[in-house]
C-alpha positions, 0 to 999 in steps of 0.5 A: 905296601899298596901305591896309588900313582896319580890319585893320591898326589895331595894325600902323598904331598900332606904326609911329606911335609916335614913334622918340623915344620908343622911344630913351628907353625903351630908354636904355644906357650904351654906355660900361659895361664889358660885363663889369659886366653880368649875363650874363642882361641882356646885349644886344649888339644895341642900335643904339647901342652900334654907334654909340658903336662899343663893340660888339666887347667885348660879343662878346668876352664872349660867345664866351668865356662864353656863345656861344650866348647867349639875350637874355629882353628887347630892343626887338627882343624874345627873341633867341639870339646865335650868336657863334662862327664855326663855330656860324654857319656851321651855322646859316647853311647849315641853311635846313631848321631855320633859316627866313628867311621873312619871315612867321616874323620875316625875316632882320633883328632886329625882324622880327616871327613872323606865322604864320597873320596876314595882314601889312600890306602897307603895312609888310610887304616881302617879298623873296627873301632872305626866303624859303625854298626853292623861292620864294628860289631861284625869283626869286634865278635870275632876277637872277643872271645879272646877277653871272655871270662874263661880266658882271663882265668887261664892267664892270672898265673901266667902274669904272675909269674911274669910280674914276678920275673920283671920286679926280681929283675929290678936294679936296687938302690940305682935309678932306673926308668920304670916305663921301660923295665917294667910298664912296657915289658909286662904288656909287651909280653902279654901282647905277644901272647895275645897274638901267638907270637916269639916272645922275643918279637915283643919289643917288635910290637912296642915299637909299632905301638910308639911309631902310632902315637909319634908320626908328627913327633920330629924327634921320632920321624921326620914327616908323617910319611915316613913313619907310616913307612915303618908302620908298613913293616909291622903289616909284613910281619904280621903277612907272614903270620897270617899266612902261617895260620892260613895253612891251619885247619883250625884256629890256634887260639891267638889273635891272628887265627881268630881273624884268620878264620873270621867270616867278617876278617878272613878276607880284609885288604892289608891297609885294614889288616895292618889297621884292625892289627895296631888297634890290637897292639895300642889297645892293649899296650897303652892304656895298660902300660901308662896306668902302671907308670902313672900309678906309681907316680901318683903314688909318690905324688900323694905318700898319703895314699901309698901309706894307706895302700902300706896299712891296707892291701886289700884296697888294690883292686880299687885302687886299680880303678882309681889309677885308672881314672887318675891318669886317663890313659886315653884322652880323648876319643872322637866322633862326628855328627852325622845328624845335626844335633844340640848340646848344653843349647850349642849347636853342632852341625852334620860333619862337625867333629866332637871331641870327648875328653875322657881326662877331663870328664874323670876330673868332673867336679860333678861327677866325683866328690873332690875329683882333683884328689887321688884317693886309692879307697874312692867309693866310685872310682869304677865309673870312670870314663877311661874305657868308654860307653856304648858299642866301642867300651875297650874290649881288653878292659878286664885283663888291664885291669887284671895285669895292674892288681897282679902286678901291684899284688907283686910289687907289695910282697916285694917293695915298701916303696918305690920312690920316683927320684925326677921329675916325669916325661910325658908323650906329646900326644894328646890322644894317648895321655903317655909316660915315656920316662919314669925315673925311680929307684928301689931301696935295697 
C-alpha cells in the first residue's frame, strides 16, 4: 500500500475522521415532505434518504419546479441535479464541456476538484471511467473484447447452467434473503470468471464490492480510512494475479491478462490498477445484482404484471429493460464543467460539479408515458438511462442483461411465484440504488 509521510497530512486527517461523526453532522428527517422544504435547502443526494427509500419525492419536485437545481450545502459539498431525461442525456454525451477526470472531482458525489494537487495515492484510485479522452478510450479498448458478441455467446450455456444450480438450491416454504442466495452468488460467480479467478474466491470479490459502496457506512467501517485499508487488500490480491499472468507469454483471456498485456495498462501504478480493478468488480456486480432483487421486488409490488409475465413468457427480454429502468440501479453519475456552460438558462460555472440523476430521469413524465407505473410490456423501456450515453455507456451492459433473461427464463421453469414476505433494505448510498435484504419465500 503506497505512503506519503508529509504531504498528505490533510488527506490522511479527512479519511480519519470518524463516519459516526459525519452522520450526525449531516442528520435529516428522510420522512419530511420534500415539499415543506425550501427549494434552496433541498438535498436530494443524502445517503439516507435512499435508505429510508423516500428519494423519489424529492425528484418529482425537481423535475417539476427546478430541474437544473443548484444544492449551496451537502456533505458532498456544492452540487447542480440534473433530473430530466433529456437535460441528462446532453450532459452525458458532451465529455468536451462535461469532464469525468478524476483529478477534477470524478464521476461520483464526494469526489474532490484537485486541479494543479498532487492526490494521494493511498486514497486516490483512478480508473478509466474516470478520465477523458484519449486515456478512457485507450484503456477501455483493452478490456472490450471481453463484452463483444462472440463472448457473450460462449457464456449463455454457462449462466444457465449456474442460474439453474442457484434456484434448485433454494429453501421451499422457509424465508430467506434473496440478495444473498441469489442476486450476489450469480454475479459473483460471473465476476470470477470474467477475471480468471478460483470460484471460491468470488465472495472475495463481493466484499470488496460492499467495502466501495460503504467507506462512510459507520455500520461498516469506523472511518473512511479504514475501509480504504481493506480496499488494499483486494490490490494484494489481484498483485499476485497479475504477476502470475505477467509470467505468461500470452494473454489468457480473463481480465487480468487483457490488462497485463495491454499497451495503455501494462505498466499502471497500483493505486490505478487497484481503481481500474474495482470498477470492473462494481461495474459488473452492482448494477446486475440490484436488478435481479429489484426485479422481484417489483414484481411483488405490481401482481398485475407478474400475472402477466405467468400468461406471457415471452415478454422476458422487455421486461428485463424495464426492471432495468425501474430500479435505476446506479443513481446517479457526475461530471464537472470544464467550460462555463448553460442549462434550462441556469448558469453553471468551469469546476462546478453536476449531478445527473439516472433515477430521476427513467422517471420522467416527459420521457415515459406513465413513468411511475411498472409495466413489464413498455413499448420503450430500452432507452432507459441506466447504463448511460456517449464515450462511458457501461461496457458489460449486454451480458447484465443476459444474466437477468437467463436467470428470469430459470425462474419461470421453476417458480409460479416468489413472494416477498418483509418489507426491503435499501444501502445507504446515493450512488448505487442497492438492496441488501430481500426477504422471500418460495412456495413448495
Amino acid at each position: 500500500m503506497p505512503t506519503n509521510d508529509t504531504e498528505q497530512e490533510t488527506t490522511q486527517q479527512q479519511m480519519s475522521r470518524s463516519n459516526e461523526e459525519l452522520w450526525q453532522e449531516w442528520a435529516i428527517d428522510v420522512d419530511a415532505d420534500p415539499h415543506s422544504i425550501p427549494l434552496s435547502k433541498l438535498n436530494p443526494a443524502h445517503p439516507s434518504l435512499f435508505e429510508a427509500n423516500t428519494m423519489q419525492g424529492y425528484f418529482e419536485r425537481l423535475r417539476s419546479e427546478a430541474p437544473v437545481h443548484r444544492c449551496e450545502e451537502s456533505q458532498f459539498g456544492p452540487y447542480w441535479s440534473i433530473t430530466r431525461y433529456d437535460d441528462i442525456r446532453h450532459v452525458d454525451s458532451s465529455h468536451e464541456i462535461f469532464s469525468s477526470d478524476s483529478r477534477k472531482g470524478g464521476i461520483r458525489l464526494g469526489g474532490q476538484l484537485l486541479l494543479d494537487e498532487e492526490p494521494d495515492p493511498t486514497f486516490h484510485l483512478p480508473m478509466f471511467i474516470m478520465e477523458d479522452p484519449p486515456k478512457h478510450d485507450e484503456q477501455r479498448k483493452v478490456v472490450a473484447p471481453m463484452f463483444a458478441p462472440r463472448h457473450l455467446a460462449d457464456y449463455e450455456s454457462l449462466i444457465r447452467q449456474r442460474a439453474g444450480e442457484i434456484l434448485d438450491s433454494l429453501p421451499r416454504n422457509e424465508t430467506f434473503n434473496w440478495v444473498d442466495l441469489v442476486s450476489k452468488d450469480l454475479t459473483g460467480r460471473m465476476l470470477a470468471t470474467l477475471f480468471g479467478v478460483p470460484q471460491e474466491d468470488r465472495d472475495k470479490l463481493i466484499y470488496w464490492s460492499d467495502c466501495v459502496e460503504n467507506l462512510t457506512n459507520p455500520e461498516y467501517f469506523e472511518s473512511v480510512e479504514q475501509g480504504f485499508q481493506e480496499l488494499w487488500q483486494c490490490w494484494q490480491y489481484f498483485d499476485e494475479v497479475w504477476k502470475q499472468r505477467a509470467a505468461e507469454k500470452t494473454s489468457a483471456g480473463d481480465l487480468i491478462s487483457m490488462l497485463v498485456h495491454g499497451a495503455s495498462t501494462r505498466d499502471m501504478p497500483p493505486n490505478e490498477y487497484l481503481g481500474n480493478i474495482l470498477l470492473l468488480i462494481v461495474g459488473g456486480n452492482d448494477t446486475t445484482r440490484n436488478s435481479i432483487s429489484g426485479g422481484v421486488l417489483a414484481l411483488n409490488e405490481n401482481p398485475h404484471e407478474y400475472d402477466k409475465l405467468r400468461a406471457d413468457q415471452s415478454l422476458i427480454p422487455n421486461m428485463v429493460s424495464e426492471i432495468i429502468r425501474w430500479q435505476s440501479p446506479v443513481a446517479h453519475m457526475c461530471r464537472t464543467a470544464l467550460v462555463d456552460t448553460e442549462i434550462r438558462g441556469q448558469k453553471i460555472k468551469q469546476h462546478d460539479k453536476v449531478v445527473m440523476w439516472y433515477l430521476s430521469g427513467n422517471r420522467d413524465e416527459e420521457a415515459f408515458e406513465q413513468a411511475h407505473k411498472f409495466s413489464i410490456d413498455r413499448a420503450d423501456a430500452r432507452k432507459h438511462l441506466s447504463f448511460g450515453f456517449g464515450i462511458h455507456r457501461c461496457l458489460g451492459n449486454r451480458l447484465g442483461e443476459m444474466q437477468l433473461r437467463i436467470l428470469w427464463e430459470e425462474i419461470m421453469q421453476r417458480f409460479p411465484n416468489i413472494e416477498v414476505v418483509d418489507t426491503p433494505t435499501y444501502l445507504k448510498s446515493s450512488f448505487i440504488h442497492g438492496i441488501v435484504n430481500l426477504p422471500v419465500k418460495i412456495p413448495g
